[in-house]
PDB file with SEQRES, HELIX, SHEET and CRYST1 records, atoms N, CA, C and O in Angstrom:
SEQRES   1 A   54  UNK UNK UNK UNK UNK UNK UNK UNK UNK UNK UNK UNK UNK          
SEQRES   2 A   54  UNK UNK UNK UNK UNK UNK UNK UNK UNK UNK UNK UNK UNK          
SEQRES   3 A   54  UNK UNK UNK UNK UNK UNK UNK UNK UNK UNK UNK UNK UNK          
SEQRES   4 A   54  UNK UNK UNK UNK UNK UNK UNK UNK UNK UNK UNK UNK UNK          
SEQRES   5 A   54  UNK UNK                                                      
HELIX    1 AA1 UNK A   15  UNK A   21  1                                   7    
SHEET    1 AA1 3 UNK A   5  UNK A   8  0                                        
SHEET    2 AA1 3 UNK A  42  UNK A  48 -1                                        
SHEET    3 AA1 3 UNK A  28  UNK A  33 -1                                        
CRYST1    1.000    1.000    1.000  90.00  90.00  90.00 P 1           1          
ATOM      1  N   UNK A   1     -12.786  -2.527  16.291  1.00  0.00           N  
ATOM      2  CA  UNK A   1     -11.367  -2.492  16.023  1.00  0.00           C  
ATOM      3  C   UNK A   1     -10.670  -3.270  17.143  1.00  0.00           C  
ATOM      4  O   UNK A   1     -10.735  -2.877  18.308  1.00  0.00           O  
ATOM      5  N   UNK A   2     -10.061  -4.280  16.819  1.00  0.00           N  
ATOM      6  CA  UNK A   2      -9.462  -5.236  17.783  1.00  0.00           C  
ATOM      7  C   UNK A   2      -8.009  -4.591  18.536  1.00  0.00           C  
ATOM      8  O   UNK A   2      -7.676  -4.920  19.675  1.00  0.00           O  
ATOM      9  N   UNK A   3      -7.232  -3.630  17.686  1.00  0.00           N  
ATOM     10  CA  UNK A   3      -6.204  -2.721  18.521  1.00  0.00           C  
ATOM     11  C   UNK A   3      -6.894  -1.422  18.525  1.00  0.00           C  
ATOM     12  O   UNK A   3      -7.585  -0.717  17.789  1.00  0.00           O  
ATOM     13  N   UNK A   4      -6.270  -1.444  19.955  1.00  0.00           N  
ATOM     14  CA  UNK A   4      -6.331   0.195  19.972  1.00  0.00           C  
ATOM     15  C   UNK A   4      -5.296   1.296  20.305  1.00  0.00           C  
ATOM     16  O   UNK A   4      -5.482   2.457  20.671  1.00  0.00           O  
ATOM     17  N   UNK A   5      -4.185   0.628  20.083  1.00  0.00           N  
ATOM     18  CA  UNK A   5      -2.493   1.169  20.088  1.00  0.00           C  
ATOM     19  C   UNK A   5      -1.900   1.107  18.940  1.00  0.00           C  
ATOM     20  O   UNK A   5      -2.177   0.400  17.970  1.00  0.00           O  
ATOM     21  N   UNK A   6      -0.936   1.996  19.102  1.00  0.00           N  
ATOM     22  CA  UNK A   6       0.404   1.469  17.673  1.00  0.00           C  
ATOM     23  C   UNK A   6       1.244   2.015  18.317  1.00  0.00           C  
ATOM     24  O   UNK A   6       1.155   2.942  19.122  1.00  0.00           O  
ATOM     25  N   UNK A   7       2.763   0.979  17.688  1.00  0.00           N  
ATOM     26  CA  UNK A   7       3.752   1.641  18.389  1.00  0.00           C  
ATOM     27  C   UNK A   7       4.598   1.163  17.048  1.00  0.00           C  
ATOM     28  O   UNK A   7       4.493   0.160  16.343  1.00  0.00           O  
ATOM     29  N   UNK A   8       5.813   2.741  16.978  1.00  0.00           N  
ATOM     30  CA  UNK A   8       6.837   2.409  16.191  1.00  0.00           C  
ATOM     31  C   UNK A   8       8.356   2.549  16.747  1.00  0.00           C  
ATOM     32  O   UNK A   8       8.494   2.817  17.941  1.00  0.00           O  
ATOM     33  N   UNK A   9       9.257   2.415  16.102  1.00  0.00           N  
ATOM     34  CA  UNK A   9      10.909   2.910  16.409  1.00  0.00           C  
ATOM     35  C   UNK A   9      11.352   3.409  15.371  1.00  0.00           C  
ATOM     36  O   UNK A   9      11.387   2.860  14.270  1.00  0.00           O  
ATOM     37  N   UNK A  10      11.939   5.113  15.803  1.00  0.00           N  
ATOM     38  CA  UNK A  10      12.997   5.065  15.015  1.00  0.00           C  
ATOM     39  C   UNK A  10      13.998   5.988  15.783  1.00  0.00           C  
ATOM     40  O   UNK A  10      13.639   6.655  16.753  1.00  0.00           O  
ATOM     41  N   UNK A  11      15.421   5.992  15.238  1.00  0.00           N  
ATOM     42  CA  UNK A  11      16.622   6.092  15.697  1.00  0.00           C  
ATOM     43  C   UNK A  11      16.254   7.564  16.700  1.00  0.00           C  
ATOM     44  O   UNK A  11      15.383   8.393  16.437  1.00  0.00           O  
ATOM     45  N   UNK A  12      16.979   7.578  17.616  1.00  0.00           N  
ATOM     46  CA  UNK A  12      16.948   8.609  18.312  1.00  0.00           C  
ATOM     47  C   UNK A  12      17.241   9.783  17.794  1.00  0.00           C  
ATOM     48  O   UNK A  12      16.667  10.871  17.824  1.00  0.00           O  
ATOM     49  N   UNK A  13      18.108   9.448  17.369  1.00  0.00           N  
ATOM     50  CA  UNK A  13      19.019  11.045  16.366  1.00  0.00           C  
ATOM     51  C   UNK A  13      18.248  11.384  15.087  1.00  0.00           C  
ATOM     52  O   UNK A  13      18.599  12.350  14.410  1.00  0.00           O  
ATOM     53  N   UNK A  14      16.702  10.248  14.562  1.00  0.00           N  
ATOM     54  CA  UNK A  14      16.151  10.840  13.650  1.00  0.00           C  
ATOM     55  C   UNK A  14      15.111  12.062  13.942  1.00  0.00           C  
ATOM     56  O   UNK A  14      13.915  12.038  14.234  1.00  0.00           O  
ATOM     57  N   UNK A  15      16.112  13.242  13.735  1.00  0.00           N  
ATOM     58  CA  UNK A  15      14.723  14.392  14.400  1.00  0.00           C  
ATOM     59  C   UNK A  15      13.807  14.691  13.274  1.00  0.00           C  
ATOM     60  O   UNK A  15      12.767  15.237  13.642  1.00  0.00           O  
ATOM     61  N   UNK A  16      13.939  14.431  11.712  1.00  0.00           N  
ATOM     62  CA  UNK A  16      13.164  14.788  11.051  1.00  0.00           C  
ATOM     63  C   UNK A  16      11.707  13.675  11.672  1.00  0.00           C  
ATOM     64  O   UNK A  16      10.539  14.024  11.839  1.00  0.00           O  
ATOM     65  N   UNK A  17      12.207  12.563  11.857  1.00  0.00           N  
ATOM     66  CA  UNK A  17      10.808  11.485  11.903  1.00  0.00           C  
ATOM     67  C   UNK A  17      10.623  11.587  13.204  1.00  0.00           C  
ATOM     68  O   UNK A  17       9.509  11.161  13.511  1.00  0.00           O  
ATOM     69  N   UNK A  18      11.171  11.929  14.001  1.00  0.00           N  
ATOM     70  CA  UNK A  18      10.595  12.457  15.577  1.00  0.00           C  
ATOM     71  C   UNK A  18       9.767  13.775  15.391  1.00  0.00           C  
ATOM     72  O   UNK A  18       8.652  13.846  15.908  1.00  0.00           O  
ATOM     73  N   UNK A  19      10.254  14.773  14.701  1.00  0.00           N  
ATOM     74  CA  UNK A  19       9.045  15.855  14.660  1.00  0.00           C  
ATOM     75  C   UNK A  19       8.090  15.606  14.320  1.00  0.00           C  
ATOM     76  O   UNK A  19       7.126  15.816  15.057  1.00  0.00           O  
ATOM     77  N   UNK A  20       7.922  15.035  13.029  1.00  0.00           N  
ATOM     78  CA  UNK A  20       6.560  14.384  12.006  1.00  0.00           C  
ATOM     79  C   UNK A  20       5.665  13.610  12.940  1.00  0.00           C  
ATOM     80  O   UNK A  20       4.508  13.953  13.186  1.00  0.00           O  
ATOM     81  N   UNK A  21       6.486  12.141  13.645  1.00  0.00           N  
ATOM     82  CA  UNK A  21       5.895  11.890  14.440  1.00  0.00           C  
ATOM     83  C   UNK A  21       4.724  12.140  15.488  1.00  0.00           C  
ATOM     84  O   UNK A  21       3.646  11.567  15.647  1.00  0.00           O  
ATOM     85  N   UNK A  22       5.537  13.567  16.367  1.00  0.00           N  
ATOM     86  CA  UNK A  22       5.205  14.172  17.520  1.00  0.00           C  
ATOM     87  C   UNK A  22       4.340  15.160  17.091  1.00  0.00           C  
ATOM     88  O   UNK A  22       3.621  15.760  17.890  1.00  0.00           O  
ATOM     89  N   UNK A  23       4.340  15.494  15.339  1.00  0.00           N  
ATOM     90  CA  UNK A  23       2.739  16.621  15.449  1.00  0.00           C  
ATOM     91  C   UNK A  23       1.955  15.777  14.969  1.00  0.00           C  
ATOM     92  O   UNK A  23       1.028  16.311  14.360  1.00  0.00           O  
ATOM     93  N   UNK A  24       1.924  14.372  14.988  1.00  0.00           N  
ATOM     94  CA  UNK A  24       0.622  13.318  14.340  1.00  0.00           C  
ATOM     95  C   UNK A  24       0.509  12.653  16.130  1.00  0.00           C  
ATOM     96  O   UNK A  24       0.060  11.546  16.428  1.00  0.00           O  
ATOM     97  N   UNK A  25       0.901  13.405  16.830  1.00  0.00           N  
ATOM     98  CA  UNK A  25       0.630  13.124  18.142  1.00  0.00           C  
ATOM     99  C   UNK A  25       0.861  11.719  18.544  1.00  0.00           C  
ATOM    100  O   UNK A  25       0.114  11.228  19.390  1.00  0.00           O  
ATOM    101  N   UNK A  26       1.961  10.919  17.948  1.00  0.00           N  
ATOM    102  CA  UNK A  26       2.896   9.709  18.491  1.00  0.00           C  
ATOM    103  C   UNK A  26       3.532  10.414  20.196  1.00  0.00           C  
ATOM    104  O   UNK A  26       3.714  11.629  20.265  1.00  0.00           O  
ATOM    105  N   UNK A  27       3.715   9.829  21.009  1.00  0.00           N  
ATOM    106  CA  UNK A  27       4.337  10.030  22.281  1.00  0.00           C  
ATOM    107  C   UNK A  27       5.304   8.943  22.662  1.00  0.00           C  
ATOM    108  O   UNK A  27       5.216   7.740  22.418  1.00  0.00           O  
ATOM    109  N   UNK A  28       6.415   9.715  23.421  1.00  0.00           N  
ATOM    110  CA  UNK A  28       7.893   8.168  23.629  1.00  0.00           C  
ATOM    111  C   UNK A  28       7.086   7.592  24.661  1.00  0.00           C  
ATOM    112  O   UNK A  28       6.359   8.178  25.463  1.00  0.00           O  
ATOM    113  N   UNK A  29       7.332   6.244  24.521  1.00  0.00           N  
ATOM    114  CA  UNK A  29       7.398   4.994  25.421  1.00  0.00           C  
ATOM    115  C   UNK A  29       8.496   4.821  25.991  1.00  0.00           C  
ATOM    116  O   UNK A  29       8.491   4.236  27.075  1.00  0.00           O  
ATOM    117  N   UNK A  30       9.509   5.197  25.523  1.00  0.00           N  
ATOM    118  CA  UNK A  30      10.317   4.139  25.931  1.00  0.00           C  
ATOM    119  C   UNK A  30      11.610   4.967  25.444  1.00  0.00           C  
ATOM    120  O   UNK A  30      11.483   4.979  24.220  1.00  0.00           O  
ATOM    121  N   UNK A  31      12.951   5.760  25.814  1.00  0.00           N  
ATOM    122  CA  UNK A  31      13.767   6.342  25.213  1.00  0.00           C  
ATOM    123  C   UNK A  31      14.824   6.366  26.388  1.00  0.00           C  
ATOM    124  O   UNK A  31      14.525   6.806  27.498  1.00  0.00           O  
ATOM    125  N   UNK A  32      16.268   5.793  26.036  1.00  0.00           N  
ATOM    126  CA  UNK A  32      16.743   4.882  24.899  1.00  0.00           C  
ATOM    127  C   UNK A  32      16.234   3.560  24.987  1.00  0.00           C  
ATOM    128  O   UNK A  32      15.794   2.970  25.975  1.00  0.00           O  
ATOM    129  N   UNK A  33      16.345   3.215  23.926  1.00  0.00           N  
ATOM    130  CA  UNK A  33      15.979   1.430  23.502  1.00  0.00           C  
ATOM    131  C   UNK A  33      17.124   0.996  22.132  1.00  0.00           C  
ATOM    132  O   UNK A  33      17.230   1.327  20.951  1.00  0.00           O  
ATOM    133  N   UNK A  34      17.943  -0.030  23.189  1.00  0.00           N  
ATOM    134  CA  UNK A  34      18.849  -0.578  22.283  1.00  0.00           C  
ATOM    135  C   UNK A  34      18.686  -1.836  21.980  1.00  0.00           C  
ATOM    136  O   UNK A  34      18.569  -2.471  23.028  1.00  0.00           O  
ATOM    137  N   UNK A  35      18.610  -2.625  20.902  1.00  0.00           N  
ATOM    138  CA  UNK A  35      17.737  -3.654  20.655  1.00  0.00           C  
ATOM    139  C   UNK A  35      19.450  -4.593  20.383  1.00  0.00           C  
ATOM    140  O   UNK A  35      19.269  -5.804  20.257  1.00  0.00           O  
ATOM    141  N   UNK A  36      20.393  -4.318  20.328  1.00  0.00           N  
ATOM    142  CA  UNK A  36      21.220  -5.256  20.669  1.00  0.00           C  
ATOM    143  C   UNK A  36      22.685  -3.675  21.465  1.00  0.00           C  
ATOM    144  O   UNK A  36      22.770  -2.450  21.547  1.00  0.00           O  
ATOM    145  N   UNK A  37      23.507  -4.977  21.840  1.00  0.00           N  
ATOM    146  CA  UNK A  37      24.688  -4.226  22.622  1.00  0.00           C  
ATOM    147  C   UNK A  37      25.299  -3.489  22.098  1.00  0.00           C  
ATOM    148  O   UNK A  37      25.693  -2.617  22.872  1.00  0.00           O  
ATOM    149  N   UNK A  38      25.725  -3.319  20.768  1.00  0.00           N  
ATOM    150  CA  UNK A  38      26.076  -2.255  19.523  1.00  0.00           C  
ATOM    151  C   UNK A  38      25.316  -2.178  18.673  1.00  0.00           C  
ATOM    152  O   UNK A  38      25.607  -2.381  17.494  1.00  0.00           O  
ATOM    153  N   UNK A  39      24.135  -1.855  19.105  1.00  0.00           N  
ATOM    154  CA  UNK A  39      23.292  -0.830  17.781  1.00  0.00           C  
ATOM    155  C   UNK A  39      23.376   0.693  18.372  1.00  0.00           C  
ATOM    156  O   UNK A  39      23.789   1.170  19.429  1.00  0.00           O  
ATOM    157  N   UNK A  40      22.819   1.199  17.247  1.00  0.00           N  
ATOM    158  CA  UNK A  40      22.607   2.730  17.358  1.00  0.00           C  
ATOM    159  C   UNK A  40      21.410   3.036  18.676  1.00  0.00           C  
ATOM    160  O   UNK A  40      20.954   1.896  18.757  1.00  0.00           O  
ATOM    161  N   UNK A  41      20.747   3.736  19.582  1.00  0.00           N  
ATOM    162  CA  UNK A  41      19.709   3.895  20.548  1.00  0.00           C  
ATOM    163  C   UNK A  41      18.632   4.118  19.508  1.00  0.00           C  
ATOM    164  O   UNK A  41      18.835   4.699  18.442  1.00  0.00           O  
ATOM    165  N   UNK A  42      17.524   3.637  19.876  1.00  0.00           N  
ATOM    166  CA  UNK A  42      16.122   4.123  19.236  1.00  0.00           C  
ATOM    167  C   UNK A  42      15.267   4.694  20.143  1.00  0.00           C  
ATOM    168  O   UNK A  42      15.591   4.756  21.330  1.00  0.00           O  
ATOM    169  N   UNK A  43      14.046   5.189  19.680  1.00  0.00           N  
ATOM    170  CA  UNK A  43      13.105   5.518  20.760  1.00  0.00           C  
ATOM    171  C   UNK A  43      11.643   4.267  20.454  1.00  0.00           C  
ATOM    172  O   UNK A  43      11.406   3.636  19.425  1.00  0.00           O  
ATOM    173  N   UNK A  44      10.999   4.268  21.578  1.00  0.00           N  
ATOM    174  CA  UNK A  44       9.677   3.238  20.620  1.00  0.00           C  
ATOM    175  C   UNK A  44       8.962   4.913  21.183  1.00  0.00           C  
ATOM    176  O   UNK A  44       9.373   5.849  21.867  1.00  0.00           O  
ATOM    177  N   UNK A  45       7.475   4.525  20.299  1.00  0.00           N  
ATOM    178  CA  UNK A  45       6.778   5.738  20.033  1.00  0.00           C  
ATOM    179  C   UNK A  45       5.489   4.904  19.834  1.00  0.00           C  
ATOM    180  O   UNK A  45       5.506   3.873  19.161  1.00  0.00           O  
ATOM    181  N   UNK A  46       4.280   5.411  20.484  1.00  0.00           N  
ATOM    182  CA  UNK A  46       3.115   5.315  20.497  1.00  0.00           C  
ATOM    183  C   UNK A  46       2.147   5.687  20.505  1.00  0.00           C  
ATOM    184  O   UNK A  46       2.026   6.139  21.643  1.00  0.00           O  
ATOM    185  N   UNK A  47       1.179   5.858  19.947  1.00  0.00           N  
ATOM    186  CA  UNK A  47      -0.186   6.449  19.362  1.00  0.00           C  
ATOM    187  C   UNK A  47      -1.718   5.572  20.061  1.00  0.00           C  
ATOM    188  O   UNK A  47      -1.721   4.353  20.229  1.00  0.00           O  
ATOM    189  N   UNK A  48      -2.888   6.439  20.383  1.00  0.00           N  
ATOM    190  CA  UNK A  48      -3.989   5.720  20.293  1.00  0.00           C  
ATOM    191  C   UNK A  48      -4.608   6.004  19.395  1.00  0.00           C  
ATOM    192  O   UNK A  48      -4.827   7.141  18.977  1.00  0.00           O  
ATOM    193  N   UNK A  49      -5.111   4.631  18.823  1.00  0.00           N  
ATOM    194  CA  UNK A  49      -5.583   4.628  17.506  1.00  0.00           C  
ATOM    195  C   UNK A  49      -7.196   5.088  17.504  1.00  0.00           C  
ATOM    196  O   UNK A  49      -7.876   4.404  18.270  1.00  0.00           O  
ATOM    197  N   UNK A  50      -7.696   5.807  17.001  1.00  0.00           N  
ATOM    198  CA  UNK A  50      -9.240   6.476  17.043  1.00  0.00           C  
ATOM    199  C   UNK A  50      -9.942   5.437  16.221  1.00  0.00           C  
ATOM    200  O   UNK A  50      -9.583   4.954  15.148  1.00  0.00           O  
ATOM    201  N   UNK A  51     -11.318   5.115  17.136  1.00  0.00           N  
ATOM    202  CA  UNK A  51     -11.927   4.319  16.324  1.00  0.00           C  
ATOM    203  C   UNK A  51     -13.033   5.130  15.437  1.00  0.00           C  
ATOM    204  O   UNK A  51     -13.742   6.073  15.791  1.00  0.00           O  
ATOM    205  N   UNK A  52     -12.968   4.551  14.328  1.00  0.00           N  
ATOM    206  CA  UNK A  52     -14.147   4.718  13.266  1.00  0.00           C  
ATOM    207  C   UNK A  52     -15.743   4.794  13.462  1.00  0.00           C  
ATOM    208  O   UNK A  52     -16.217   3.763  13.939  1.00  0.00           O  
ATOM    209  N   UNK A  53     -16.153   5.255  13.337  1.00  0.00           N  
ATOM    210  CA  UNK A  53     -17.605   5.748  13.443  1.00  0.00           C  
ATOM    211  C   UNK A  53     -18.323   6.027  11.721  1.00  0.00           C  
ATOM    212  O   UNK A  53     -18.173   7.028  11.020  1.00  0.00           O  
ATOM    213  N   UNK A  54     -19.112   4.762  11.404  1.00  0.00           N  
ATOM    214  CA  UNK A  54     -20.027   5.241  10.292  1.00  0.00           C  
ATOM    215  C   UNK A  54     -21.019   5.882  10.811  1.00  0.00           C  
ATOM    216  O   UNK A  54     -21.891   6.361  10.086  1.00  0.00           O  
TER     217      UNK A  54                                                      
END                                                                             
């Protein structure tokens, strides 16, 4: 497997997709993250990805 990270964003104030997130064991990187001067804050969120075993 050539990655072994993932990372996503979503809005800070989304707590439904921050919980979901955080019990599939995503962790913040990075909180706030404003990707221009008037947007809403996001968080980035990141996971290690488990490698596969046949």
């Amino acid at each position: 497997m050539p990655n072994r990270t993932s990372v996503l964003t979503t809005q800070i104030n989304n707590e439904k997709a921050r919980s979901l997130y955080e019990r599939l064991d995503w962790v913040n990187v990075l909180e706030p993250f404003h990707s221009s001067k008037n947007d809403v804050p996001y968080v980035i969120m990141g996971k290690a990805l488990k490698t596969k075993v046949n």
